[in-house]
Structures are given as C-alpha cells and as structure tokens.
MIGUSE-119483 format. One record per residue (C-alpha): residue number from 1; residue in one letter; x, y, z. Coordinates in steps of 0.2 Angstrom, whole numbers, plus 5000, padded with zeros to 4 digits. Example, Ala and Ser with C-alpha at 12.3 -4.5 7.8 and 13.67 -1.06 7.14 Angstrom:
<nodes>
+-----+---------+------+------+------+
! num ! residuo !    X !    Y !    Z !
+-----+---------+------+------+------+
!   1 !       A ! 5062 ! 4978 ! 5039 !
!   2 !       S ! 5068 ! 4995 ! 5036 !
+-----+---------+------+------+------+
</nodes>
This chain:
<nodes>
+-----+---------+------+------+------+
! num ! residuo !    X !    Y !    Z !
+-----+---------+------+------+------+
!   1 !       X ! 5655 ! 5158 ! 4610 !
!   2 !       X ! 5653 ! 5139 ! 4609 !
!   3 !       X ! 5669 ! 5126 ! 4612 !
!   4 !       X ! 5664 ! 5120 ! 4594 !
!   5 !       X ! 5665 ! 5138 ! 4587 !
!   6 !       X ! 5681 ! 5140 ! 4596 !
!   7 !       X ! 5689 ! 5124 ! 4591 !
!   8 !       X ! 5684 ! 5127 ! 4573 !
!   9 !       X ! 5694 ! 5144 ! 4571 !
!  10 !       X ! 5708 ! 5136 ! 4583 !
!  11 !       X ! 5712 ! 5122 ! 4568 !
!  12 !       X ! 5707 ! 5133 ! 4552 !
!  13 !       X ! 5719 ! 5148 ! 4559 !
!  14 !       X ! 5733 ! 5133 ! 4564 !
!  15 !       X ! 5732 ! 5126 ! 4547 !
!  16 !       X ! 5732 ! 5142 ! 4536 !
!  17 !       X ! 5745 ! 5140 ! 4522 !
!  18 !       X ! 5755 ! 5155 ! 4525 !
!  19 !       X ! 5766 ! 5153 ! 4508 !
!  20 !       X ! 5749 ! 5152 ! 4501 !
!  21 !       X ! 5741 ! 5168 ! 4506 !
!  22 !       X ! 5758 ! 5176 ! 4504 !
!  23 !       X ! 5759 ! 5170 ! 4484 !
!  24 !       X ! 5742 ! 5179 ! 4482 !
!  25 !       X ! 5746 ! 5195 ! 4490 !
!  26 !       X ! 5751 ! 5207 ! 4480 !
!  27 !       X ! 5760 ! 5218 ! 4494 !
!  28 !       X ! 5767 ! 5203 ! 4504 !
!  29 !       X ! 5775 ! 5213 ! 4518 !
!  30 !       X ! 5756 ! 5221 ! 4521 !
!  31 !       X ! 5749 ! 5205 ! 4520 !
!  32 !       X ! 5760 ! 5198 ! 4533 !
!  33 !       X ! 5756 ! 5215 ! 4544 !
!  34 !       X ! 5739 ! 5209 ! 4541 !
!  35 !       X ! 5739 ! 5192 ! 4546 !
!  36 !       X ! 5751 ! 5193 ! 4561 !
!  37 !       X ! 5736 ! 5207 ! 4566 !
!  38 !       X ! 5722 ! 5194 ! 4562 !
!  39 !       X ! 5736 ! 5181 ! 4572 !
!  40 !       X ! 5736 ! 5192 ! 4587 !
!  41 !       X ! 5716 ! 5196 ! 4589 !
!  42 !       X ! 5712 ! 5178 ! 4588 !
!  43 !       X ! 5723 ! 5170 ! 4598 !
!  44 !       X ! 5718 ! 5185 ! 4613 !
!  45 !       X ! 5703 ! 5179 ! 4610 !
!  46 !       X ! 5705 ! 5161 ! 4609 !
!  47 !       X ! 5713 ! 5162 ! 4625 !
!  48 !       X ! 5699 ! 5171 ! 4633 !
!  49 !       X ! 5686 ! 5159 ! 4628 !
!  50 !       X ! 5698 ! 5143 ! 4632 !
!  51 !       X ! 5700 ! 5151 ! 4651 !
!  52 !       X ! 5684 ! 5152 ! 4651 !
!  53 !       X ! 5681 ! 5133 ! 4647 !
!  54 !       X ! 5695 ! 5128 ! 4658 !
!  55 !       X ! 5687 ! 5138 ! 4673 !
!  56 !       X ! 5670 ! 5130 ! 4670 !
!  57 !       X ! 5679 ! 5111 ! 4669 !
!  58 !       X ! 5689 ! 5117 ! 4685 !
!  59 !       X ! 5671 ! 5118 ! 4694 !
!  60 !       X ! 5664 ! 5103 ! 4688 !
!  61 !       X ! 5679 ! 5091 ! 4695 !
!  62 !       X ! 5676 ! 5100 ! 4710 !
!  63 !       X ! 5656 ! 5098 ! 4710 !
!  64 !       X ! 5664 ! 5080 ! 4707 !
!  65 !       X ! 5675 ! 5078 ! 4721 !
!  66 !       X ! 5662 ! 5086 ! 4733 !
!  67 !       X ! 5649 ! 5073 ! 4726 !
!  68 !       X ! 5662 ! 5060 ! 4728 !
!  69 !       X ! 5667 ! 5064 ! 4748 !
!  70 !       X ! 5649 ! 5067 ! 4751 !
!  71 !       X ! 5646 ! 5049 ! 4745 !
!  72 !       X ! 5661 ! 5044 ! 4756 !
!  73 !       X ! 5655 ! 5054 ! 4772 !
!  74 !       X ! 5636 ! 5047 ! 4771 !
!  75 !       X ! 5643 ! 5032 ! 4770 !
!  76 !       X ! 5653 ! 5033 ! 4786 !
!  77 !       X ! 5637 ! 5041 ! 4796 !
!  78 !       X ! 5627 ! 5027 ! 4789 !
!  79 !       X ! 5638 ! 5014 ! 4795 !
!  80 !       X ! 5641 ! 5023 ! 4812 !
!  81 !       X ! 5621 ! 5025 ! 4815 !
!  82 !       X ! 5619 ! 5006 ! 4810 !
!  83 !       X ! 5632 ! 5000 ! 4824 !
!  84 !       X ! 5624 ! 5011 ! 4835 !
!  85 !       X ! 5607 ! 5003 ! 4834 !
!  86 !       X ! 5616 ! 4987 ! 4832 !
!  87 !       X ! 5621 ! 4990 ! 4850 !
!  88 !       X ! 5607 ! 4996 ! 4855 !
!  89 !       X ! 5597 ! 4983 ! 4851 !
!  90 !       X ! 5608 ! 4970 ! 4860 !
!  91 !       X ! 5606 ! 4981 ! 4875 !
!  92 !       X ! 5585 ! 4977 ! 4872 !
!  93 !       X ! 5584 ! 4995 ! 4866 !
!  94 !       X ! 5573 ! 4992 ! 4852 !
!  95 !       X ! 5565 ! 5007 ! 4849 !
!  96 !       X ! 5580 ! 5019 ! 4851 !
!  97 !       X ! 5589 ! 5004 ! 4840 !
!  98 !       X ! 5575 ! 5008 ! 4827 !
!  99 !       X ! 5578 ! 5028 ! 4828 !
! 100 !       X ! 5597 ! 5024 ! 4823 !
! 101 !       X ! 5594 ! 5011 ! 4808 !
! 102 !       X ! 5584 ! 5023 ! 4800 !
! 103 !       X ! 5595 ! 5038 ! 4803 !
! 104 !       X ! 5607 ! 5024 ! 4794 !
! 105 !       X ! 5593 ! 5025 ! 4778 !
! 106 !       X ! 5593 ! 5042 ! 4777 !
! 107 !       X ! 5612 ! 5042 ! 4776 !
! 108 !       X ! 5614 ! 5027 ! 4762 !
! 109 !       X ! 5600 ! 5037 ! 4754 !
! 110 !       X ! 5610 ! 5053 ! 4753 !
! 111 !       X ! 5627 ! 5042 ! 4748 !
! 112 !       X ! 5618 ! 5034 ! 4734 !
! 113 !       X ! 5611 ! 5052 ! 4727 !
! 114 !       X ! 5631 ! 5058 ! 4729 !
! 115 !       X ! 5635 ! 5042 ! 4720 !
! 116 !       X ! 5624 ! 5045 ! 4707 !
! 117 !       X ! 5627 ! 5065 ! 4705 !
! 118 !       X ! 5647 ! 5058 ! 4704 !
! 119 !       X ! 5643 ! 5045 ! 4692 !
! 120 !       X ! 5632 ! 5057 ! 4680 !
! 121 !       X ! 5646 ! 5073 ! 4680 !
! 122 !       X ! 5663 ! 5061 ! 4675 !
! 123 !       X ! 5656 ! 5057 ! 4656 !
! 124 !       X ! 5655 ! 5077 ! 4655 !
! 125 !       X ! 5670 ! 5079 ! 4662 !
! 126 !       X ! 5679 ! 5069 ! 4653 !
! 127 !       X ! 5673 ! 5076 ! 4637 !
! 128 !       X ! 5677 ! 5092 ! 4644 !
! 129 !       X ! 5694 ! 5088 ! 4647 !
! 130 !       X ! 5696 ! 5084 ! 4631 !
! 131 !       X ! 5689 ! 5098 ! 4622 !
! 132 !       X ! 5702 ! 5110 ! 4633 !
! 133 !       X ! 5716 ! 5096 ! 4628 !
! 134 !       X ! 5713 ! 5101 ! 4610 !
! 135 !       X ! 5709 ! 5120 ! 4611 !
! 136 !       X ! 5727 ! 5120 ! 4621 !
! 137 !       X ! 5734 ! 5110 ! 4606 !
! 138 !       X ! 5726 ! 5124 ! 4593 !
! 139 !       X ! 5733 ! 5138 ! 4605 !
! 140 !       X ! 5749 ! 5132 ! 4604 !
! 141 !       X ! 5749 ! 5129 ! 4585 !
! 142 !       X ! 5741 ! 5145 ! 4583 !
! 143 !       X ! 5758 ! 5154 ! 4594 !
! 144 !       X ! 5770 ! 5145 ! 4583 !
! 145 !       X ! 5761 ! 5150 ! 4567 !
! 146 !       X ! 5760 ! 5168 ! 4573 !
! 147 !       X ! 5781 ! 5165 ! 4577 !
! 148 !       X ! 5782 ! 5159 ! 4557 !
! 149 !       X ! 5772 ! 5173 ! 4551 !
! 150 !       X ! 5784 ! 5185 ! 4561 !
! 151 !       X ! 5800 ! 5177 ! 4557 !
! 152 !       X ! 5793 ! 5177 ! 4537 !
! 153 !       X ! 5789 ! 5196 ! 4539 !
! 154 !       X ! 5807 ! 5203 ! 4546 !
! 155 !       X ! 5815 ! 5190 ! 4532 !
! 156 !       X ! 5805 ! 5200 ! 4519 !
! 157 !       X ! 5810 ! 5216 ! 4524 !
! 158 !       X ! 5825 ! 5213 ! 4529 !
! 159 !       X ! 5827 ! 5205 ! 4510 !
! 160 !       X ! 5820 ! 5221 ! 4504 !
! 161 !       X ! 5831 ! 5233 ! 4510 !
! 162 !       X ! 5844 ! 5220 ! 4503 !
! 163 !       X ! 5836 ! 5224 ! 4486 !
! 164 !       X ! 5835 ! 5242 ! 4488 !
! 165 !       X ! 5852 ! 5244 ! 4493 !
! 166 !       X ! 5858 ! 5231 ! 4479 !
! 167 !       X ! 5844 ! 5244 ! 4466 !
! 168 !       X ! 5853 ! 5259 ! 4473 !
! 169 !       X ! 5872 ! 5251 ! 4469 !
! 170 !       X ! 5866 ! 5247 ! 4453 !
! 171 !       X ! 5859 ! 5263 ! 4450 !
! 172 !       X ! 5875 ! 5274 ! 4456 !
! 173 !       X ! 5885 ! 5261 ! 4445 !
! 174 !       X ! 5877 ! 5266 ! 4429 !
! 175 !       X ! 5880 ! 5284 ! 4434 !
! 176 !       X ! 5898 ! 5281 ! 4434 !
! 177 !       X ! 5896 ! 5272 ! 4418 !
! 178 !       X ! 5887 ! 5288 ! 4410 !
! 179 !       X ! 5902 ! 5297 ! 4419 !
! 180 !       X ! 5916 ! 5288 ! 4416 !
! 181 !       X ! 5934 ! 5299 ! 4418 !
! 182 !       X ! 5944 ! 5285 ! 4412 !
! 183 !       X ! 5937 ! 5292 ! 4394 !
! 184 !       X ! 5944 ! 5307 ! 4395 !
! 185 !       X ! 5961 ! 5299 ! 4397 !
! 186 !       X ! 5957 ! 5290 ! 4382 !
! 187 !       X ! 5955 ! 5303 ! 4372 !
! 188 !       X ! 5971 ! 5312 ! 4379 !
! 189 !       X ! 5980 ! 5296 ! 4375 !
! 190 !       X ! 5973 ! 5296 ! 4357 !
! 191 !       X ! 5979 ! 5314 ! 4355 !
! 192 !       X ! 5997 ! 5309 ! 4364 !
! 193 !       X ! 5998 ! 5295 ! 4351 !
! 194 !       X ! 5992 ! 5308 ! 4336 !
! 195 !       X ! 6007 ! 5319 ! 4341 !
! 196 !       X ! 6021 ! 5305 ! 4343 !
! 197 !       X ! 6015 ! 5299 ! 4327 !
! 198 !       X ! 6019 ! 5314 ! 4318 !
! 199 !       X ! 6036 ! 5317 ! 4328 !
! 200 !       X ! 6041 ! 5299 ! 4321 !
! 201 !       X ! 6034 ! 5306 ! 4304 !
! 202 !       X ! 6045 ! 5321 ! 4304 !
! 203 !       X ! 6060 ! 5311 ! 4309 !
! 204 !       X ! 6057 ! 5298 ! 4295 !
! 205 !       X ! 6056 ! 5313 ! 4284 !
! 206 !       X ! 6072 ! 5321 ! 4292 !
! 207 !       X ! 6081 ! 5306 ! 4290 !
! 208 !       X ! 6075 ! 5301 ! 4271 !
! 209 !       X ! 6082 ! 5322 ! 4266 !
! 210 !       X ! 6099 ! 5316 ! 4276 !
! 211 !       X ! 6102 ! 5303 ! 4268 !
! 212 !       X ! 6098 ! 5310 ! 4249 !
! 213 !       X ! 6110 ! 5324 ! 4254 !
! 214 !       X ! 6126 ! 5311 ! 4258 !
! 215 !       X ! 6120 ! 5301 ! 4241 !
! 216 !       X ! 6121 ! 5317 ! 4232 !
! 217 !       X ! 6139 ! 5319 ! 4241 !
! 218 !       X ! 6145 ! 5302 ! 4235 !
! 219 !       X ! 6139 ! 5304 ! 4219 !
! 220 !       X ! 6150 ! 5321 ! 4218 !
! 221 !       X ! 6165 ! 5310 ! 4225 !
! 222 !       X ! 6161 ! 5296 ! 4212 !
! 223 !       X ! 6160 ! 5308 ! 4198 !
! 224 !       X ! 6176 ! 5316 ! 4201 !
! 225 !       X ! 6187 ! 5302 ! 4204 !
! 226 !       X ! 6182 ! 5299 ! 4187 !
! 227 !       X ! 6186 ! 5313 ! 4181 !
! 228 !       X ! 6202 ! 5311 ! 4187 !
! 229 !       X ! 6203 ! 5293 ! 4179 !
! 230 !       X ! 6198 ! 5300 ! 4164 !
! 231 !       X ! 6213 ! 5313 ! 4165 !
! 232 !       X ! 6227 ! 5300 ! 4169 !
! 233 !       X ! 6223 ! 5289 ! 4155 !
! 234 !       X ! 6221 ! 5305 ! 4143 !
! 235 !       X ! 6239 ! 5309 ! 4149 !
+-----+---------+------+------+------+
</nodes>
C-alpha cells in the first residue's frame, strides 16, 4: 500500500459526516455497528502500514547518521595521514611523505562520497517525516472519530430502550384505561343515588298524605265550632 493510498483513506475516514450517514440509514443503530466495524478494520490497518513507513523512515536517519559519521571519520584519517606526511617530509622523507598524502586523498575522497550520500538522503527524509507526521495526525482523528461513533451508538440504544420502556408505560396505561374499576363504582354510585332518590320520593309522598290528614282534622275542628256558633245564636 502506498503512503498516498494510505494517507488518502486516513483523511476521507477522519472526515466522514457521521450525522450524515446516520440520517440516511434506515436502522441507525446497525449502521453505527457497521461503521465502528469499517472504523476498527481500517484504523488496524492504517496502523500496520504507518509502522511500516515509520520503520522504513527510522532506517533512512540511520543510513543518515552513518553517512554523516563516516563523513566525519574520513575526515579525521585524512587529516591524520596529511600531518603525517607533513612530518615526514620535514624529516627529508619524501617518498614515505608521498605514501601518506595520498592515503590523505583516498580519505577526502571517501568523506566527500559520505558527504554526498548524506546530502542526497535528508530531502527524502524530510519528506518522509512529514508524510508519518500526517498519517499520525489521520490516526489520531480516525480514534477520536471511532470514540464519536461509539459514544453515538450506546446514546442510541440506550435512547431506545428509553422508548420502549416509555411504548410499554403507554401501552399498560391504555390497558387500565380499557379496564378502569373506578367505573364500576360509578355505576354503583349511580344506582346509590337511584335508591336515595326514591327514599326522598317516598318521604315527600309520606309527608304530602300527613299533612292532608291534619287539614282534614282542622277542617272537622273548624266545622264544628261552627256548628256550635250556629247553636248559640239559634238559642
């Protein structure tokens, strides 16, 4: 897999609009499943591929700093074999003094190719390093993203159950409504109320017949004290 490649899925799976995906599903809580499956797969596979590119970058500084300390260590064997046939030539060795500067030439000429190896590897290793600067940036996006997705998916079911149990409350609610007792007592009161009705009725009829029955009486009384009047003024 190339570090394009890799990059490329890094970014689109970090910028994927999870309220998005999650409007278009038509089981949200599957889709989610789904998604922090997809989440999980990629990101073990991201992380495979960025190891790898961080091992390969890892062997390239240290090509690098061999190159560099080679560079440095010619350098000091070239400078040691130049005195050295410095010397000898002030002690009228010319030919050993010879032997020496050109051991000194071989040695600048293997400095300079360590130079040169250095020089050419720090371009790619800088735009190594940042290539596994932003595929560290993706994973980390990616890990949050797949924390979102998780956190969004026990919201969901934990708002479903909610609902269910709200569904079943509901539900066992109507069921008492259907089977409400309290009518029953309603219908006793109406029958309580039937029955004290007619036991006012009767007294009302009691009392009316009580009452003809004590005019009836005064009206005898009335009728004989006239009679009686009628008698005294007769006499």
């Amino acid at each position: 897999m190339s570090k394009q490649t890799i990059l490329g899925r890094v970014t689109q799976l970090a910028k994927a609009n999870i309220n998005a995906l999650l409007d278009q599903a038509e089981d949200p809580q599957k889709m989610l499943d789904q998604l922090i499956r997809d989440y999980s797969n990629n990101i073990a596979e991201a992380e495979e591929a960025v190891a790898a590119t961080i091992g390969n970058l890892r062997l390239m500084e240290q090509d690098h700093q061999e190159d560099v300390a080679a560079a440095k260590k010619w350098g000091g064997k070239a400078l040691a074999a130049s005195r050295k046939g410095d010397e000898l030539r002030g002690g009228g060795q010319t030919a050993e003094a010879d032997r020496f500067d050109n051991l000194a030439k071989v040695a600048l000429g293997r400095q300079l190719q360590s130079e040169k190896e250095a020089r050419t590897a720090e371009p790619t290793i800088a735009a190594q390093t940042e290539v596994v600067a932003k595929l560290r940036t993706g994973l980390d996006q990616m890990k949050a993203k797949l924390g979102e997705l998780q956190a969004k998916r026990d919201e969901l079911v934990a708002r479903a159950r909610s609902a269910q149990a709200q569904n079943t409350m509901m539900d066992a609610v109507k069921n008492i409504d259907v089977l409400d007792p309290t009518s029953e007592l309603s219908r006793f009161e109406d029958k309580v109320r039937r029955e004290e009705a007619r036991a006012m009725g009767k007294q009302e009829l009691a009392a009316s017949s009580l009452d003809a029955q004590f005019e009836q009486l005064d009206a005898l009384g009335d009728s004989a004290e006239i009679e009686a009047r009628l008698a005294a003024l007769k006499g």
